[in-house]
KOLKE-310379 format. One record per residue (C-alpha): residue in three letters; x, y, z. Coordinates in Angstrom, 2 decimals, always signed. Example, Ala and Ser with C-alpha at 12.3 -4.5 7.8 and 13.67 -1.06 7.14 Angstrom:
# KOLKE-310379
@type->Ala	X->+12.30	Y->-4.50	Z->+7.80
@type->Ser	X->+13.67	Y->-1.06	Z->+7.14
This chain:
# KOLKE-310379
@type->Unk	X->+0.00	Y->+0.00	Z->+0.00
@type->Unk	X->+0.97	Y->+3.84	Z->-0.38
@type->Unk	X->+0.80	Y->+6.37	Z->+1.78
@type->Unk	X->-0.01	Y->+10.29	Z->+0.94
@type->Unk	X->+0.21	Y->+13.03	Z->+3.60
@type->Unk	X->-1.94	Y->+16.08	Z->+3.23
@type->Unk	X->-0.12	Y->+18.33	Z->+5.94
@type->Unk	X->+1.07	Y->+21.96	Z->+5.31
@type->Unk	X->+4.57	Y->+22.90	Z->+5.99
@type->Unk	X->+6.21	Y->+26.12	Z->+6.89
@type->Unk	X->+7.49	Y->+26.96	Z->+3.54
@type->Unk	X->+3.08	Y->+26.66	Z->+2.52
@type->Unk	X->+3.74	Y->+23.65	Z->+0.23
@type->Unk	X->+1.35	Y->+20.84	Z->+0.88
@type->Unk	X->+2.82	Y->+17.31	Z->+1.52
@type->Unk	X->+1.39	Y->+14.43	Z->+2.20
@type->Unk	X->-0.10	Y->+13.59	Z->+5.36
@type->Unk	X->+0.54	Y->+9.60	Z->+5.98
@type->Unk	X->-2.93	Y->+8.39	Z->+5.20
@type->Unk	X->-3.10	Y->+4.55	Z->+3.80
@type->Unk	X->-5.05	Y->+4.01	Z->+0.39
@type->Unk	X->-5.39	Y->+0.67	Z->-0.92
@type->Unk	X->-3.94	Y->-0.74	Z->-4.02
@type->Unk	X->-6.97	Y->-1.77	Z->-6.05
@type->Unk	X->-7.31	Y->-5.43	Z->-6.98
@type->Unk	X->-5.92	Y->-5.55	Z->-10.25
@type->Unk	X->-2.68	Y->-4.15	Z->-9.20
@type->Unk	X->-2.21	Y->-6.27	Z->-6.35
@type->Unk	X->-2.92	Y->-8.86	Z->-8.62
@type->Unk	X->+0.06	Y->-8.06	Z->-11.35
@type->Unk	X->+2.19	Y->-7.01	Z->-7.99
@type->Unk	X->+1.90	Y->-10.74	Z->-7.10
@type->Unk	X->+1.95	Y->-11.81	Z->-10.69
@type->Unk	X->+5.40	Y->-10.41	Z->-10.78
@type->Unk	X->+6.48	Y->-11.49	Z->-7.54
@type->Unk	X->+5.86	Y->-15.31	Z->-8.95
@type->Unk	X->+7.97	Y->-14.75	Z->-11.73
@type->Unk	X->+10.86	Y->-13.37	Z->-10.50
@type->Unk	X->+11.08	Y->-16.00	Z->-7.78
@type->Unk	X->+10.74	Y->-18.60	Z->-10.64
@type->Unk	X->+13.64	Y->-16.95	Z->-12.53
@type->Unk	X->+15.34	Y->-17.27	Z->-9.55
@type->Unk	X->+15.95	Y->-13.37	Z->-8.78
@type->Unk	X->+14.22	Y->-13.98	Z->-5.22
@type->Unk	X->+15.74	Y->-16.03	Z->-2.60
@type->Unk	X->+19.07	Y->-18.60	Z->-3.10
@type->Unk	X->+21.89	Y->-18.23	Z->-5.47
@type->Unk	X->+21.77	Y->-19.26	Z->-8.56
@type->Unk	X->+24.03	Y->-20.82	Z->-11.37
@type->Unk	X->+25.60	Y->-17.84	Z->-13.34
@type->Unk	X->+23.41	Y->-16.52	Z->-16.22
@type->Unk	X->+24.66	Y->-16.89	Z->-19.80
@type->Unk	X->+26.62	Y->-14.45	Z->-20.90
@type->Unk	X->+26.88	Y->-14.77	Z->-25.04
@type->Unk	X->+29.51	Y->-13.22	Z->-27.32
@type->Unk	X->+28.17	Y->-13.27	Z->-30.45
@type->Unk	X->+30.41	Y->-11.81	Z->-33.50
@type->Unk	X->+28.05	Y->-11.79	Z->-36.89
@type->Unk	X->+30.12	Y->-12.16	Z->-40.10
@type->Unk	X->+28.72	Y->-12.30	Z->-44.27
@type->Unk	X->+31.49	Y->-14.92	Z->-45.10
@type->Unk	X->+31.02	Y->-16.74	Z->-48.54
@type->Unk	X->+32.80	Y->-19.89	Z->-49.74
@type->Unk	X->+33.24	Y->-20.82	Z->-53.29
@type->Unk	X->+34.55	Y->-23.72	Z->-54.83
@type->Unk	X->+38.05	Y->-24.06	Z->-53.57
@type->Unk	X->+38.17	Y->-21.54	Z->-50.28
@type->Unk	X->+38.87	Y->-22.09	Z->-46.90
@type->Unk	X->+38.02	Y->-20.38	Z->-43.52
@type->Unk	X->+39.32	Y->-20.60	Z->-40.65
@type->Unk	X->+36.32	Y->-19.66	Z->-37.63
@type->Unk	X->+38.20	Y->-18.69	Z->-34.04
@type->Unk	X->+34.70	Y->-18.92	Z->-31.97
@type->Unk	X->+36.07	Y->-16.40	Z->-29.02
@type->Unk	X->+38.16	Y->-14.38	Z->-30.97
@type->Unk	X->+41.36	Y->-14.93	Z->-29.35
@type->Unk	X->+42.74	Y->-18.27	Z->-29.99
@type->Unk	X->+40.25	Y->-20.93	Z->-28.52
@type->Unk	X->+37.17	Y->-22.87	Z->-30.67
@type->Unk	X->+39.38	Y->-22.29	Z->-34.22
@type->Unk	X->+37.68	Y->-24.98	Z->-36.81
@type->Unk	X->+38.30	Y->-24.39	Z->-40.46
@type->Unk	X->+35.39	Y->-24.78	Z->-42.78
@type->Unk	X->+37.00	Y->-25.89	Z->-46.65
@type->Unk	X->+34.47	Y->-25.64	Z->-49.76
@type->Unk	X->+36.28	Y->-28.48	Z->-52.03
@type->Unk	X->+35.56	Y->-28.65	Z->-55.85
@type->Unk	X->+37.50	Y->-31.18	Z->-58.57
@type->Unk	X->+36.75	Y->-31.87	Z->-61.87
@type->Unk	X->+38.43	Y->-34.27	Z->-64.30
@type->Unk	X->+37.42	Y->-35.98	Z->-67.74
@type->Unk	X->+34.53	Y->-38.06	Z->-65.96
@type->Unk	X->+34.02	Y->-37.00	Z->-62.46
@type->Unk	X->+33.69	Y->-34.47	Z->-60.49
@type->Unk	X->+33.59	Y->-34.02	Z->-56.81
@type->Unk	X->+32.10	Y->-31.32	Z->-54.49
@type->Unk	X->+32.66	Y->-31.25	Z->-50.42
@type->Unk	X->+31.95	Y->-28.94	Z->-47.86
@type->Unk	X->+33.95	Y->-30.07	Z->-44.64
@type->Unk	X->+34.66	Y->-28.82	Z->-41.23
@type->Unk	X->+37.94	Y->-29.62	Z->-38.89
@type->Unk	X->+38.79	Y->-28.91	Z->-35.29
@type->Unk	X->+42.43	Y->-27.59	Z->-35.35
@type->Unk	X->+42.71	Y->-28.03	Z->-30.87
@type->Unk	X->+42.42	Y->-31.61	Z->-29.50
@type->Unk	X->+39.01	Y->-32.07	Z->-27.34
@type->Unk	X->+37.26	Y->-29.57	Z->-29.85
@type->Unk	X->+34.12	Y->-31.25	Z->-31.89
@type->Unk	X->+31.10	Y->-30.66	Z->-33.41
@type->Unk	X->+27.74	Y->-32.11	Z->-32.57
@type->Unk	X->+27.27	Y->-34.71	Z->-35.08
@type->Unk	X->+25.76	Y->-38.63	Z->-35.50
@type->Unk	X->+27.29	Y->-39.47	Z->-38.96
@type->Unk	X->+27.38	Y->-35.92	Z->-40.46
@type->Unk	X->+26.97	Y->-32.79	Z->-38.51
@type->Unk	X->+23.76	Y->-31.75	Z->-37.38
@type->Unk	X->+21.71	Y->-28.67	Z->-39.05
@type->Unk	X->+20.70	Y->-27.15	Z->-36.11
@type->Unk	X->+17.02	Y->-25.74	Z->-36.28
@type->Unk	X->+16.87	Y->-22.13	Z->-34.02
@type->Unk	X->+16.54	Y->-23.04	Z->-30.78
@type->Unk	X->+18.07	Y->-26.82	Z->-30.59
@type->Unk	X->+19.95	Y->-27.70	Z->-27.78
@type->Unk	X->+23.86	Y->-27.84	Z->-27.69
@type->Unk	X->+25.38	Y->-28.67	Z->-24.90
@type->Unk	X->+26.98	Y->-31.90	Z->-23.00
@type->Unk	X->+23.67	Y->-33.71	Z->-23.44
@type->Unk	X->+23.97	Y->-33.88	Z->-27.06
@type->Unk	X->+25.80	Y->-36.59	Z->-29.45
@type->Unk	X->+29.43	Y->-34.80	Z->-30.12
@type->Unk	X->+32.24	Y->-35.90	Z->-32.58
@type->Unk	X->+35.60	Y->-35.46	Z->-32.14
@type->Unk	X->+36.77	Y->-36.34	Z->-35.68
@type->Unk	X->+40.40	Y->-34.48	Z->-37.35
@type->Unk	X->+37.50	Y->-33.66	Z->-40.85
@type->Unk	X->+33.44	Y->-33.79	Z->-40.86
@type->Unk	X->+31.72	Y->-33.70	Z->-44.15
@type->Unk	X->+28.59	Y->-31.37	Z->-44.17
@type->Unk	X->+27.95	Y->-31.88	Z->-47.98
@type->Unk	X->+29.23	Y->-34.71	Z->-49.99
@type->Unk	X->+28.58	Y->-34.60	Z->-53.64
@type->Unk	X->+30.19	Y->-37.34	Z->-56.13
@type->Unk	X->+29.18	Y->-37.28	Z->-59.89
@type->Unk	X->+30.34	Y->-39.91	Z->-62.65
@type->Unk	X->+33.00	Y->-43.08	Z->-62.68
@type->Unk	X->+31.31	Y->-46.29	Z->-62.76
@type->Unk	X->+30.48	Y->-45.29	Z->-66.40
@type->Unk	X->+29.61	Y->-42.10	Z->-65.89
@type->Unk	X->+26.31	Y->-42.70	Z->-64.36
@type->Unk	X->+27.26	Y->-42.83	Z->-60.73
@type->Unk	X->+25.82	Y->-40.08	Z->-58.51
@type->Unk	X->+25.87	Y->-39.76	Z->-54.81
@type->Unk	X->+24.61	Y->-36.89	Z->-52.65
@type->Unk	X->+25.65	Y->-37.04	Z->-48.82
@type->Unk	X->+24.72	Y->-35.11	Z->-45.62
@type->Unk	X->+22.45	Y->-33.17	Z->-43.58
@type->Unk	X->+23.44	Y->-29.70	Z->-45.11
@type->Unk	X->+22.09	Y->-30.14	Z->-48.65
@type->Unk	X->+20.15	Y->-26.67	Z->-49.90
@type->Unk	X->+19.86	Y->-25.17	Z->-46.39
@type->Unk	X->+19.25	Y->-22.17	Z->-44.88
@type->Unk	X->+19.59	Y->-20.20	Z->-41.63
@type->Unk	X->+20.98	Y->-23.53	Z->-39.89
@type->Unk	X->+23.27	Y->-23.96	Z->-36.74
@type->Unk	X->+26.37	Y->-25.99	Z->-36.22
@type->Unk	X->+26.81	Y->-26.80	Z->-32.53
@type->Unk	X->+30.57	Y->-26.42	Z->-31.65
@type->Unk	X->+32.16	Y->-27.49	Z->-27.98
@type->Unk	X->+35.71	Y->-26.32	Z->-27.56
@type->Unk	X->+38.05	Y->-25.91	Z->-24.37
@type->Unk	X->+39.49	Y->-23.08	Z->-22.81
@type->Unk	X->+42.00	Y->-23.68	Z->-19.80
@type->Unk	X->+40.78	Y->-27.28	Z->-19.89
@type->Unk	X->+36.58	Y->-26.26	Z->-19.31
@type->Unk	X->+34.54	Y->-27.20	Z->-22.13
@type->Unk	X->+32.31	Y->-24.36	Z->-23.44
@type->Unk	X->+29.76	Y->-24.69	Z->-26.12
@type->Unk	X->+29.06	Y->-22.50	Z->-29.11
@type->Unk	X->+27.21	Y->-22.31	Z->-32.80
@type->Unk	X->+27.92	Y->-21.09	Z->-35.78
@type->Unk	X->+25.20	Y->-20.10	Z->-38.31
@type->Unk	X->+25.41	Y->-20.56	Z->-42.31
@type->Unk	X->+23.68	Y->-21.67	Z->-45.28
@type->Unk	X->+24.49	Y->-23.86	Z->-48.11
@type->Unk	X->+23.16	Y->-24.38	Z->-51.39
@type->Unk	X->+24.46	Y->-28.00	Z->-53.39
@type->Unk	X->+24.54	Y->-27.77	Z->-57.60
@type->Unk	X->+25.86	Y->-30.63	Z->-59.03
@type->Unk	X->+28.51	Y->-31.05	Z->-57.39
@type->Unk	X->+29.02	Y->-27.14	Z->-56.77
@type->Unk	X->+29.01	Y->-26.24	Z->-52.65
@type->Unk	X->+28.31	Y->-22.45	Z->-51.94
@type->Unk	X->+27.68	Y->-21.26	Z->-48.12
@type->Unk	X->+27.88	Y->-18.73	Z->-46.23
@type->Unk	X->+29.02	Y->-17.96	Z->-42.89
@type->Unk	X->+25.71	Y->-15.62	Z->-41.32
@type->Unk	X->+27.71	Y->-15.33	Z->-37.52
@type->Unk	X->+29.04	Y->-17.33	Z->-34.69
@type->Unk	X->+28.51	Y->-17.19	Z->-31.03
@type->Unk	X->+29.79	Y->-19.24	Z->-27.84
@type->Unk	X->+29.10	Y->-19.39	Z->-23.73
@type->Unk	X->+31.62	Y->-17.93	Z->-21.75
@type->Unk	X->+30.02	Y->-20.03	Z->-18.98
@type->Unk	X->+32.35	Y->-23.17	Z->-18.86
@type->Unk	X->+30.25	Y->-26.36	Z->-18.94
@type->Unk	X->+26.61	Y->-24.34	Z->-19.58
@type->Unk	X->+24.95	Y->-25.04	Z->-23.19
@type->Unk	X->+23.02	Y->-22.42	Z->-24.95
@type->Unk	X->+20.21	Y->-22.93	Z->-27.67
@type->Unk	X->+21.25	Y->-22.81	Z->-31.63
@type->Unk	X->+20.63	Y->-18.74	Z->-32.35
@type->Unk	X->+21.09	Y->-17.41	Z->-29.06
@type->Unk	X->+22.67	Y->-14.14	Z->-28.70
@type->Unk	X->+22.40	Y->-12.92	Z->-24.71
@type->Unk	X->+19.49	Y->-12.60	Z->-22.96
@type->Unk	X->+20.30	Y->-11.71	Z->-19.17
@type->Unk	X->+16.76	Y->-11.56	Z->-17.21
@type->Unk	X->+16.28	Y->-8.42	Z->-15.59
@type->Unk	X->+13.56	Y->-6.93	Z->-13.36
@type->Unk	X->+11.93	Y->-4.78	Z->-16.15
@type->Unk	X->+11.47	Y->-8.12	Z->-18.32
@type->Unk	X->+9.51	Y->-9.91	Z->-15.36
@type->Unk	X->+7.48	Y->-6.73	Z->-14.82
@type->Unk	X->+6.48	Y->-6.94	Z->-18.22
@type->Unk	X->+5.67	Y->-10.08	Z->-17.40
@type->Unk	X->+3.85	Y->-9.57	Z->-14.85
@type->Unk	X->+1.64	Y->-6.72	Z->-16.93
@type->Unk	X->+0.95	Y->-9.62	Z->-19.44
@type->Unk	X->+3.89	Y->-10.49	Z->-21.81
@type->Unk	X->+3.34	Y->-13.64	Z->-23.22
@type->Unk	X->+6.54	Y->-15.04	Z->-21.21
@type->Unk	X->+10.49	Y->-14.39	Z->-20.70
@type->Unk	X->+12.65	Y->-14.41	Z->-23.37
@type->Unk	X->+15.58	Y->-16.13	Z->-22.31
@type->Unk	X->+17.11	Y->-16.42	Z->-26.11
@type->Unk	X->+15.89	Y->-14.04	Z->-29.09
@type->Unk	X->+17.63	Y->-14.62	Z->-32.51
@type->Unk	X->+19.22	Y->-12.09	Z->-34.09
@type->Unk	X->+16.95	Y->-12.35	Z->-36.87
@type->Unk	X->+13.43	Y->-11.84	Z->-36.88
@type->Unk	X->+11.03	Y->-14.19	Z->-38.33
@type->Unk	X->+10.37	Y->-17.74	Z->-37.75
@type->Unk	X->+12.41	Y->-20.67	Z->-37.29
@type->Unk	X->+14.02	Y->-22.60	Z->-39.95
């Protein structure tokens, strides 16, 4: 409840004289509404495990036929995995790859057989299937031989766009966990992509979702809330629309 006090002081200005007036219902109601949700976030009462804290570093890299990357997730000298666009062409083949290596021991990239294409929002973290492999293919494209009818297309990064690669690396020994965002488009045999951005956990050990930049909860967001947002945003992309 406030108070307001109606009393006169020397200098004539009115202030308030301490008289109680009740909140009205629906106040009290988004009062306790907000309450809830910041003891839910875990703002109210024990520690908690530190919030993620994102660096996210967006990039317009393309890769031709025949180029090479080299991606240093923090920016410094940790997480470095070169992505190679690979394109040969003889008298009756030709052969288009799009691959991915870890350049530190421990460093991987979550994978089963090929690595993943991340959807927004998919998990990446110690929970997920990880491989540690010295070269991943993400396209795999093989035309003629065998007569010059043979034709194989391999990997979960054919014609995509707006996916995630989920990326653990170690710094000082702690594993941390990052993405990296890109599209590829497979003709023929010809692999084009390009790098959108790339973003990691500073928070050794704690995942983050595909597409997350930094979202930090802070009083103002649970107050909205609490006045009827639809819920907290604890990851935003940095693109709007929907989910690939």
């Amino acid at each position: 409840m406030r108070r307001i006090d109606n009393s006169k002081s020397k200098d004539g200005i009115v202030r308030g004289k301490r008289q109680t007036v009740p909140l009205s219902t629906e106040v009290s109601r988004k009062l306790a509404a907000y309450a809830a949700a910041a003891a839910a976030a875990g703002l109210l009462g024990s520690a908690q495990p530190a919030l993620a804290d994102i660096v996210f570093t967006p990039a317009n890299v393309s890769l031709g036929p025949n180029s090479t990357y080299t991606l240093n997730l923090d920016n410094v000298g940790d997480g470095i995995f070169v992505l190679r666009d690979y394109h040969s062409v003889n008298s009756s083949s030709s052969l288009g790859l799009l691959s991915i290596k870890e350049v530190m021991k421990g460093d991987g990239v979550q994978a089963t057989f090929s690595p993943l294409a991340l959807a927004a929002g998919s998990p990446i973290s110690s929970r997920q299937p990880f491989a540690f492999s010295t070269n991943l293919s993400l396209v795999r494209a093989h035309w003629g031989g065998f007569g010059g009818t043979g034709h194989s297309q391999f990997g979960n990064w054919i014609n995509v766009t707006n996916r995630y690669l989920g990326l653990q690396f170690d710094i000082n020994g702690a594993a941390h966990f990052g993405w990296a965002e890109l599209s590829v488009s497979l003709s023929n045999t010809t692999v084009q992509a390009t790098l959108e951005g790339y973003a990691y956990n500073t928070v050794a050990g704690q995942g983050l979702a595909a597409g997350q930049i930094n979202i930090t909860p802070e009083p103002g967001t649970l107050a909205l809330l609490a006045l009827g947002a639809a819920g907290l945003p604890f990851w935003r992309r940095r693109k709007t629309g929907p989910a690939a």
